[in-house]
C-alpha positions in Angstrom: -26.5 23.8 -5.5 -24.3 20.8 -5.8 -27.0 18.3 -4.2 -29.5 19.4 -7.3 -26.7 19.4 -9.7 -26.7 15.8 -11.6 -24.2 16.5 -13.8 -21.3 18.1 -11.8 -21.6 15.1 -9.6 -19.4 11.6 -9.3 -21.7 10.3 -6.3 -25.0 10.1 -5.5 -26.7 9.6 -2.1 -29.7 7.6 -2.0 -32.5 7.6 0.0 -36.2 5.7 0.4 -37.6 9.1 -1.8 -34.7 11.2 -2.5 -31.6 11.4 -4.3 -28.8 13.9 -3.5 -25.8 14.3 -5.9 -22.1 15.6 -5.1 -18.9 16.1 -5.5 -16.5 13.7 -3.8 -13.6 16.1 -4.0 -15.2 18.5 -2.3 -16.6 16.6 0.6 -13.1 14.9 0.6 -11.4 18.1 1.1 -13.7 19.3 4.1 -13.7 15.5 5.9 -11.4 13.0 6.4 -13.9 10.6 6.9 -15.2 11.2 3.4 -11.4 11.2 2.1 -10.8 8.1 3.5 -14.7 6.6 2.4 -13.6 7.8 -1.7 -9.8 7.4 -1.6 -7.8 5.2 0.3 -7.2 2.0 -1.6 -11.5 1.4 -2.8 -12.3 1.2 -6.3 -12.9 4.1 -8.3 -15.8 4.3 -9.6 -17.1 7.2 -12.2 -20.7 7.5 -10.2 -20.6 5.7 -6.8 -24.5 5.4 -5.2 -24.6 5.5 -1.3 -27.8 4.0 -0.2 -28.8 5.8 3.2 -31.4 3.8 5.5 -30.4 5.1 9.0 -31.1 9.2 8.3 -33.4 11.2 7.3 -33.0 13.2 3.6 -33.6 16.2 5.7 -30.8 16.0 7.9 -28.0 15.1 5.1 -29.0 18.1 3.7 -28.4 20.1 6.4 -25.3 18.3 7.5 -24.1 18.4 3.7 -24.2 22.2 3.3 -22.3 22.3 6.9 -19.9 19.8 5.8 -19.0 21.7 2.4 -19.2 25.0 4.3 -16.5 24.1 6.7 -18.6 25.8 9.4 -19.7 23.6 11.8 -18.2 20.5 10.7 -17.9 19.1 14.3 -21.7 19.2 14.6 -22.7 17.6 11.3 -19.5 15.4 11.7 -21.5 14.1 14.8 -25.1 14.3 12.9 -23.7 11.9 10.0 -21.6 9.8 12.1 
């Protein structure tokens, strides 16, 4: 799975105990919100880290596999955001 997967990943979520890595193309592609988060006019960076304080590891997981899934992307678009 992409979230276990160090080395097919540009960006790393970070959390108190946890590290999840991805693929920013791919959560681009299912979210605008990612797209416009990686794309529109930041830096690029080769491997971005996104500290996460306000959610659980636990539910970016879950809200992850929806998000890359395009099933149920209203719901974890509403868990994430």
């Amino acid at each position: 799975m992409l979230l276990e997967d160090e080395e097919l990943s540009d960006i790393t979520f970070s959390f108190v105990w946890e590290r999840f890595h991805a693929d920013k193309l791919v959560l681009a592609a299912q979210s605008t919100v990612f797209e416009t988060r990686f794309f529109d006019g930041m830096e690029k960076n080769d491997r971005e880290i996104i500290v996460v304080t306000d959610m659980e590891p636990k539910v970016f997981k879950v809200a992850y596999v929806l998000i890359i899934n395009s099933a149920g992307f209203n719901v974890a678009y509403h868990i994430i955001w």
